[in-house]
N, C-alpha and C positions, 0 to 999 in steps of 0.2 A: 373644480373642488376648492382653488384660491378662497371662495365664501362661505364654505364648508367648514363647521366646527360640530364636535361632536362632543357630550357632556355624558361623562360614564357618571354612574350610580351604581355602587354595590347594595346589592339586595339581599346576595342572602352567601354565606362561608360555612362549609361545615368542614370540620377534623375529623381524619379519622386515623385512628394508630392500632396498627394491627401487630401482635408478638412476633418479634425480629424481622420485618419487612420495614420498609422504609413509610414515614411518615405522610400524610401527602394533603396536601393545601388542594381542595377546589373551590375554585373562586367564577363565580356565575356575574357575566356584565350583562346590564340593559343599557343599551344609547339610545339617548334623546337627543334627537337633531336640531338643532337651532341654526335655521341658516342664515349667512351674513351676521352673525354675532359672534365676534372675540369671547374667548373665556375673562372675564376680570378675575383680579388678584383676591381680590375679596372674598371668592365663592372657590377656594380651594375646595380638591378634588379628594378622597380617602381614596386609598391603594395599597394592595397588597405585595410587597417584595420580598423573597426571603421567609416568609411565616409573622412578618413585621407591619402594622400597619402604620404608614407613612405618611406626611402630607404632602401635596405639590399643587402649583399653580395651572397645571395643566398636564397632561396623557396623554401626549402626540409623541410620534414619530417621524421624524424628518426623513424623507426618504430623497434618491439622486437616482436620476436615470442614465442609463448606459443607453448615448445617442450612438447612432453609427451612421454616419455622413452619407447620403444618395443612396441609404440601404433602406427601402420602402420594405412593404408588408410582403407585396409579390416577389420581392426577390429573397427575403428570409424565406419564408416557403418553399423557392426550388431550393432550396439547400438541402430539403427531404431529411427533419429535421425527427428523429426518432422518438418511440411513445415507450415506455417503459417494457415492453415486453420485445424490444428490438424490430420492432417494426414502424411504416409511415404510419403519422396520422392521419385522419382520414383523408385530410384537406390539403396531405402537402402532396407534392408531385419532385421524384427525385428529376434531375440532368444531367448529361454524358458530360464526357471531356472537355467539348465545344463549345459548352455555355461557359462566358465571362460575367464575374460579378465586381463589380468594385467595392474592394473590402475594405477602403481609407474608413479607420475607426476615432472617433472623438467624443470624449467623456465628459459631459458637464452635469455640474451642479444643478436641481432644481428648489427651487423658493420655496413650491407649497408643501403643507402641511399636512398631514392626513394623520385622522386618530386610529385608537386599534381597534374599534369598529367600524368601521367606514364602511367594510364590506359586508355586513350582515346585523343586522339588530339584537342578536342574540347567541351570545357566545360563552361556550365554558371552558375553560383551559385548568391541565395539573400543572401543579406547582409542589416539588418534594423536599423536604428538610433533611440534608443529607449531614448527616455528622462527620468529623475528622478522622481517618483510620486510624491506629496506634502506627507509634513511630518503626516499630518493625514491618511495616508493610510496604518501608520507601520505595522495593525492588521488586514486589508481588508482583508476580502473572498468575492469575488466575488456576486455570489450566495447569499449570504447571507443580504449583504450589498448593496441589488441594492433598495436605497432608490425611485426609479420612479416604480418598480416594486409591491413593496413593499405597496404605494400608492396606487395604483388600487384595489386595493383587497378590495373585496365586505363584507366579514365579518372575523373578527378575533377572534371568541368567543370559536374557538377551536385550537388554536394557530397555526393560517396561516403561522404570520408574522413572527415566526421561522423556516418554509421550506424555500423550495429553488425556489429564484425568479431569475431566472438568466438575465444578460442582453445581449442586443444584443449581438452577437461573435464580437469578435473578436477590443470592445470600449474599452479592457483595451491594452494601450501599452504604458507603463513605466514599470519600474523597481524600486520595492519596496527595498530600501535602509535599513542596516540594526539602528536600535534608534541610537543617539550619543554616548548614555552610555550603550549600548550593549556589553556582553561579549560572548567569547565563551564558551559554556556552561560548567558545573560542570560535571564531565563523570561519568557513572554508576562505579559499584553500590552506590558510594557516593552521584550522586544525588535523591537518594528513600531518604535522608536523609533532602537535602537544595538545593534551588536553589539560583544564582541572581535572589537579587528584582527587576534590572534594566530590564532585559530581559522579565519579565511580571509584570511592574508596574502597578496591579490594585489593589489599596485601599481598594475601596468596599468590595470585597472579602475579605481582611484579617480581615476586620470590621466584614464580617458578620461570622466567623468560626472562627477567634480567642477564643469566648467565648467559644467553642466546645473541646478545647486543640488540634485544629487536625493540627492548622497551626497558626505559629508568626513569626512577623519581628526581625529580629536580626543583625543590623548594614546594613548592605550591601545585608544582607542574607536572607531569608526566609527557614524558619525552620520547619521542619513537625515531632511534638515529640510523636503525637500519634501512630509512628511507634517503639519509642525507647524503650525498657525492662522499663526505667525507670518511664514512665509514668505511667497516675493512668488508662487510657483505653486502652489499650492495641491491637493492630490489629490482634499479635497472638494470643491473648487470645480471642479473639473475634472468629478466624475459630477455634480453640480447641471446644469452647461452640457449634459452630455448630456441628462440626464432633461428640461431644457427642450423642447430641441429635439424630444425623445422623451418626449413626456408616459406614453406607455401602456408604459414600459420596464420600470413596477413593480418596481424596486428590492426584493429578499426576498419578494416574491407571485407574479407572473408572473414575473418573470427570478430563476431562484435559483444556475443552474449556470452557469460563464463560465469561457473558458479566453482566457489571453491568451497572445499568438506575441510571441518575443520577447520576453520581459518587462521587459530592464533590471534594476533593483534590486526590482520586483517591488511598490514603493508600488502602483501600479494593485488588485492583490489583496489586497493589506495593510491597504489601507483600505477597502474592498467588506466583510470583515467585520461594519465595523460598520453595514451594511444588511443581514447578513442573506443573503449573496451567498458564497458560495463560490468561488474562482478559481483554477484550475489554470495554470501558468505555468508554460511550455517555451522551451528557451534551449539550442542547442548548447555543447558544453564549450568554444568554442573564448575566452570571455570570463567564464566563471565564473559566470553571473550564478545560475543553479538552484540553486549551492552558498549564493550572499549569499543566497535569497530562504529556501531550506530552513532556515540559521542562525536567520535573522528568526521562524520560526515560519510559513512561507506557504508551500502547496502548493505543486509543483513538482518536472517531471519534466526531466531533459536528453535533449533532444528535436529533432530535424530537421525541415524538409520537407524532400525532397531524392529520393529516386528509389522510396520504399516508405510506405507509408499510416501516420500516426499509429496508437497503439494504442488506439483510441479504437473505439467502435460507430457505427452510423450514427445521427443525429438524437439526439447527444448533450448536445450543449451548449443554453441557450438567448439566450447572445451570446458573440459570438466578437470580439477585440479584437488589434488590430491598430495599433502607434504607430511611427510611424517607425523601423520592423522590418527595413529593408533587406532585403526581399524580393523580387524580381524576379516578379513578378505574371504578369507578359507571355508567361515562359519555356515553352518545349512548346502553345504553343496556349490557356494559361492554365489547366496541367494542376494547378497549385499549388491556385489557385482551386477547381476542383473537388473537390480533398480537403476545403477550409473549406463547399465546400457538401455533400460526402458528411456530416460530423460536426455540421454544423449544423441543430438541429429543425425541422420545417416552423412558421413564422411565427414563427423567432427572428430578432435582429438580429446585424448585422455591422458594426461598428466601424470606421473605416481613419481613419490620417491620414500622408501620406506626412514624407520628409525634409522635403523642399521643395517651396514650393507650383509647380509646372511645370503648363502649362494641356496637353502631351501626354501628363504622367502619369496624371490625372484623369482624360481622355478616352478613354486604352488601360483604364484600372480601371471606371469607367463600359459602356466594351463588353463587359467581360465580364463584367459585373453582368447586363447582359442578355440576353449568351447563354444564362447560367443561371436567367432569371425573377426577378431580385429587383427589385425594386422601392426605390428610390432615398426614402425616409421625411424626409433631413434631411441641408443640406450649409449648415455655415456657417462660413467661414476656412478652416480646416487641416483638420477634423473632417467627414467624410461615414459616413453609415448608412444599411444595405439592409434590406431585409427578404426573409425566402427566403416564398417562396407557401405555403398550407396547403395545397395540391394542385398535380397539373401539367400540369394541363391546358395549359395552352401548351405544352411539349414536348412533345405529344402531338402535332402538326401538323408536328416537324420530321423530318427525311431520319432511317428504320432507324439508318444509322452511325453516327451521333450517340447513339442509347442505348445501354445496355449491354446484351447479353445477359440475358435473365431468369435463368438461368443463375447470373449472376455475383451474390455475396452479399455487400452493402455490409457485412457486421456480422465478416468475415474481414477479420484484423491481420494474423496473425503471418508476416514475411516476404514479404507480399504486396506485390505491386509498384503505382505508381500509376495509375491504368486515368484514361484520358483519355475515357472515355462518361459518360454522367449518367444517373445511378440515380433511375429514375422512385418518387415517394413511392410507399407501400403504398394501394392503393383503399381499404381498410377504414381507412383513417386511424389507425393503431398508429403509434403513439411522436409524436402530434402533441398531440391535444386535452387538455391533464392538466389536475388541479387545479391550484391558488394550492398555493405554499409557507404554513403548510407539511402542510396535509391531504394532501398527493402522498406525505409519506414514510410514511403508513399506509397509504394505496387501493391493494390491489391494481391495477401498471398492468398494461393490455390485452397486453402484453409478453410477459406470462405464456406467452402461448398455444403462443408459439414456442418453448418447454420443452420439451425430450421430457426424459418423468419418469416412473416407476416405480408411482406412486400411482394408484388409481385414484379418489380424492379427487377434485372440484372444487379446480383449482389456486389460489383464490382461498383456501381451506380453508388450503393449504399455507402459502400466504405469512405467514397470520393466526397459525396454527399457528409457525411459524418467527419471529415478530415478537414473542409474547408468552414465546415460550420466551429469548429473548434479552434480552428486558427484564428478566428474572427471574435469568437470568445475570449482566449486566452488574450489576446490583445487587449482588447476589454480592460480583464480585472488587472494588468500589470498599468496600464494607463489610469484606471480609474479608480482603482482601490487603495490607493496609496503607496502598495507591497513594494518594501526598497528590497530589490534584488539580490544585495549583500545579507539579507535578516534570514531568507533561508536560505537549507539544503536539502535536509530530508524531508520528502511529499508523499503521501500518501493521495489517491484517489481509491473511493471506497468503492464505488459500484464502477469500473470503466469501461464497460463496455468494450468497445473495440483498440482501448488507448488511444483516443483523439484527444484527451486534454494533453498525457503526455506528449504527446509527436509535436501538439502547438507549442511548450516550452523548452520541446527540442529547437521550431523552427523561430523563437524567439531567441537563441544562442543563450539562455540564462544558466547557470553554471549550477543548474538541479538537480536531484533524479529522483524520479517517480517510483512507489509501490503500489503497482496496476492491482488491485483486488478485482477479484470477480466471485459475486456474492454464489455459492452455490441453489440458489431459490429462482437464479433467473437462467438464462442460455449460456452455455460455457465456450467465450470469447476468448478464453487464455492462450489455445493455440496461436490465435491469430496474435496477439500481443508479442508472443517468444517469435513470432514470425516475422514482426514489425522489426526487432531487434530490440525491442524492450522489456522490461523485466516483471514477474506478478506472478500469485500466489491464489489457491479457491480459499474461501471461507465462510463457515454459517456466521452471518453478523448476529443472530442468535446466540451466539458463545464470545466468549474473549480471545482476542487476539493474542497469538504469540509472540512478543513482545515486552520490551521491560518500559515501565514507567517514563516519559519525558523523554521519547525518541521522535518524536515529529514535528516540525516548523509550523506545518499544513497541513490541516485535512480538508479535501474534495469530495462533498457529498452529494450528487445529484438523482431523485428519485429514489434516493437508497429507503429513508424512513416510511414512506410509501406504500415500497414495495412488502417492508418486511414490518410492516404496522399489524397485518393480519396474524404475523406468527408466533412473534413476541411483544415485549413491554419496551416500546422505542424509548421511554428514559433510561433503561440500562445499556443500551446503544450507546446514549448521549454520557452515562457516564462512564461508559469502557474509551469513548472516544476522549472526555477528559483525563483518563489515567494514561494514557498514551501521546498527548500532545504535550510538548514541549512550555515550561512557561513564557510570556509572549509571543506564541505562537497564534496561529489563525485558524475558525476554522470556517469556511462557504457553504453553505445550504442550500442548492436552490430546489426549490418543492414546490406544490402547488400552493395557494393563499394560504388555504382555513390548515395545512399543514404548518408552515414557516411560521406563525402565530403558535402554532401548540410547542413546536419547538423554540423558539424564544423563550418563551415559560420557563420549558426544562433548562435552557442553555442561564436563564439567569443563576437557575437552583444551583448550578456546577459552577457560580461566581464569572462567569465572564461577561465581559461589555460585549453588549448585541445594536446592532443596528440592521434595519432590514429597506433593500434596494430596488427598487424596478429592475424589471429585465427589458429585450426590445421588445418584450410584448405591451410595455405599457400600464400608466396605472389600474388600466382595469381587465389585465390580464390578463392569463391563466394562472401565471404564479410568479413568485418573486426569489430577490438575492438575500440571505440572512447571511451578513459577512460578524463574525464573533471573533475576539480576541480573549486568552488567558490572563490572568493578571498572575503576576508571580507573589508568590504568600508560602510561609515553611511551615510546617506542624513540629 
């Protein structure tokens, strides 16, 4: 291709603008090949950017291949390297234990040139003219925020109006600007310490937890001292008193996944890090608190209990944490509670400490501890912990009506209502017994099974197969993409399949953490992820994320556009995925060719620099790396 030049002509643009939908540029190329002829300077090219037409000396793309040292075609192929619908391709062949590959990975630069038609003669790609949101939308979630939706709602006595009312697809099309006095963020781990007060100036909140020591304004800064040694409450000193009381809580070995309700400013997760602990931290919008903890660097979803099931699988978590959460426990029968026991592992613990100490609260939280079998491990002062049973055999003795339907599948989220029966554990004991952290994020879990999958592989093959192909990847883009490991923390992977990108910058020690998404359009992977010991959430990437504006480093897209190109309009993907990425942030694309071309389009229209990459398959591939970065700009 060194001799290959390729000379666009536009032929033909038409506009079309339709009432309140977004504007949309198609722009139709013919290439004419001229081979062994340089473009000259003289015979500039017209080009559409933006709804602008431009001039330039030439229309190429430089692209760089990701070498990988003594890694030939036959040996990427045993890797049993998965096709979109979680199964082999037709042509690879997975391998057991046995087989050795050598994964020494080296990334260079290549010279040539290649235009954006190289690969076909005849191409049409959209391009959309997206206008600026008004400046009250800096903190819009979608979903969240759909005041007509919102309205309709018949009663709110059980906190409706903190789910998800989404609105029509496809009514949002601007682009959320970053505040005037927006900085780029404070980077880990300095930010577990302080954030800019600009980048989430809400008052209220520091009004309302200031008096708490857990959070203060300081100049510019917001300061969270209830993590520092020097305070008078201490966050270490606060799991110390747990793990007392709870000797066997293993901190990073037996306890590695924890989700806390309610989070506050999110210290509780903040500092479980440094055991080892990963901590998911949900907080309805109505107090910001998911926006201060995502700043900080600490997982976190905006999140309800309230009339529909966390997005969570069953027997996810292995503590669930609970602090003066103002939660009404008692509500529906203790229909609450049973969600915390649907997501709760068999023989994990449960956390509670109410506002205040009241000897009827205790005793209503206490009863329903035992309608659902746990077991009461440690109450001392304000702090009590259950434990859920490794079996259930005591439910087994109570009234039909009381259990669910077998029927009924604890591991269904999306839009699902909260079922007040109690999902008797699996007999075969899946998703209870795992290793210690952290041998769990390589053992294939038993999880597996409930895969329906294409292969006729041993699934345990697949997973091995999918874990060493990712390790070999992630190597990759930290070597070859530039990514200085201090710029992020919070990562998103959109489609993950089984969390093989996550586990590779587990096994890269890079100081990240992942939000494993599993699209609900494709096989629902998420047990096995909570199984991994990692963390993730279902979602139709057909709707908006729960989430606030400029909470992500990175986003990981592979096959996701693809996949869900049949079911909706993949630039409102590409611009929910720009309202949620951080400014200077990244995002990766890898898709097939005539994909990663249409998405470049859209990625310019949402203002980022794109450049797009070989994969190991080569320039003439199956598909390629579209690595995009944000530019930071304020409306």
């Amino acid at each position: 291709m060194s001799g290959i030049w390729t000379r666009l002509q536009i032929t033909q643009m038409e506009m079309r603008i339709r009432p309140r939908q977004c504007s949309v540029v198609v722009i139709t190329f013919v290439a004419l090949f001229l081979v062994g002829t340089k473009p000259s300077a003289s015979h500039p090219y017209a080009y559409i950017e933006n709804g602008e037409r431009l001039r330039s000396e030439t229309i190429t793309r430089k692209l760089s291949r990701i070498h990988i040292t003594h890694f030939t075609n036959g040996k990427l192929a045993s890797l049993g390297i998965l096709d979109t619908n979680g199964g082999f391709l037709s042509d690879i062949v997975a391998f057991g234990d046995e087989a050795e590959v050598d994964l020494d990975v080296d990334v260079g630069d290549v010279s040539e040139r290649f235009s954006l038609s190289s690969l076909e003669s005849n191409r049409t790609f959209k391009s959309y003219n997206f206008d600026v949101c008004a400046h009250g939308w800096k903190d819009y979630i979608p979903c969240l925020d759909n005041a007509g939706g919102i309205s309709e709602l018949k009663s709110n006595t059980r906190g409706e109006i903190w789910e998800r009312h989404c609105p029509r697809r496809g009514s949002m099309c601007c682009l959320i600007g970053a505040p005037l006095n927006y900085k780029l963020p404070i980077r880990w781990p300095k930010s577990s310490s302080e954030i800019w007060y600009n980048n989430v100036p809400h008052a209220q909140l520091l009004a309302d937890k200031s008096g708490e020591n857990w959070i203060k304004l300081d100049k510019d800064r917001i300061r969270f001292p209830s993590g520092d040694i020097q305070s008078e409450n201490r966050v270490h000193q606060y799991l110390d008193h747990i793990s007392e009381m709870l000797p066997t809580i293993g901190y990073g070995r037996r306890t590695r996944v924890a989700l806390d309700i309610g989070c506050g400013v999110a210290s509780f997760g903040a500092y479980l890090f440094d055991r080892d602990v990963i901590t998911l931290s949900i907080a309805p919008k109505d107090g910001h608190e998911s926006q201060f903890a995502l700043e900080r660097g600490v997982p976190a979803l905006v999140a309800v209990l309230a009339t529909r099931r966390l997005l969570f699988p069953s027997q996810a978590f292995d503590l669930i944490h609970c602090s003066g959460c103002q939660i009404n426990w008692n509500r529906d029968d203790g229909i609450l509670l049973i969600e915390v026991d649907r997501v709760l592992r068999a023989g994990a613990y449960f956390v509670w400490s109410p506002q205040e100490h009241q000897e009827n609260v205790w005793r209503e939280m206490e009863d329903l501890a035992k309608h659902l079998c746990w077991e009461q491990v440690g109450k001392d002062g304000q702090v009590g912990i259950w434990r859920k049973p490794l079996n259930h055999s005591c439910l087994k003795s109570r009234s039909s009506d009381v259990l669910c339907d077998p029927s009924v599948n604890p591991d269904e989220t999306w839009y699902v209502s909260l079922q007040s029966c109690l999902t008797l554990l699996p007999e075969n004991g899946l998703g209870g017994d795992l290793p210690e952290w952290p041998a769990r994020l390589s053992t294939p879990p038993r999880r597996l099974e409930t895969i329906v999958m294409d292969a006729t592989q041993a699934r345990s093959y697949v997973f091995k197969s999918d874990q060493r192909y990712w390790h070999v990847v992630v190597e990759g883009y930290l070597r070859g993409l530039g990514l200085h490991k201090e710029d992020f923390r919070n990562i998103m992977d959109m489609r993950a399949m089984y969390g093989g990108f996550a586990a590779g910058l587990v096994d890269q020690k890079v100081d990240w953490w992942v939000m494993n998404v599993v699209p609900i359009s494709g096989q629902n992977t998420l047990p096995v992820i909570f199984d991994r010991g990692l963390i993730g959430v279902s979602h139709d990437w057909c709707e908006p994320f729960d989430t606030y504006p400029r909470t992500y480093d990175l986003l990981h897209a592979v096959g996701l556009l693809t996949q869900e190109d049949k079911r909706c309009n993949i630039a409102h993907i590409v611009l929910e995925m720009d309202r949620i990425l951080r400014p200077g942030g990244w995002v990766l694309v890898r898709e097939t060719n005539d994909m990663v071309y249409r998405v470049e389009a859209l990625a310019k229209s949402v203002r980022w620099k794109t450049r797009i990459l070989e994969t190991e398959s080569g320039p003439f591939g199956k598909d390629k790396l579209l690595s995009c970065q944000k530019p930071l700009w304020h409306s």
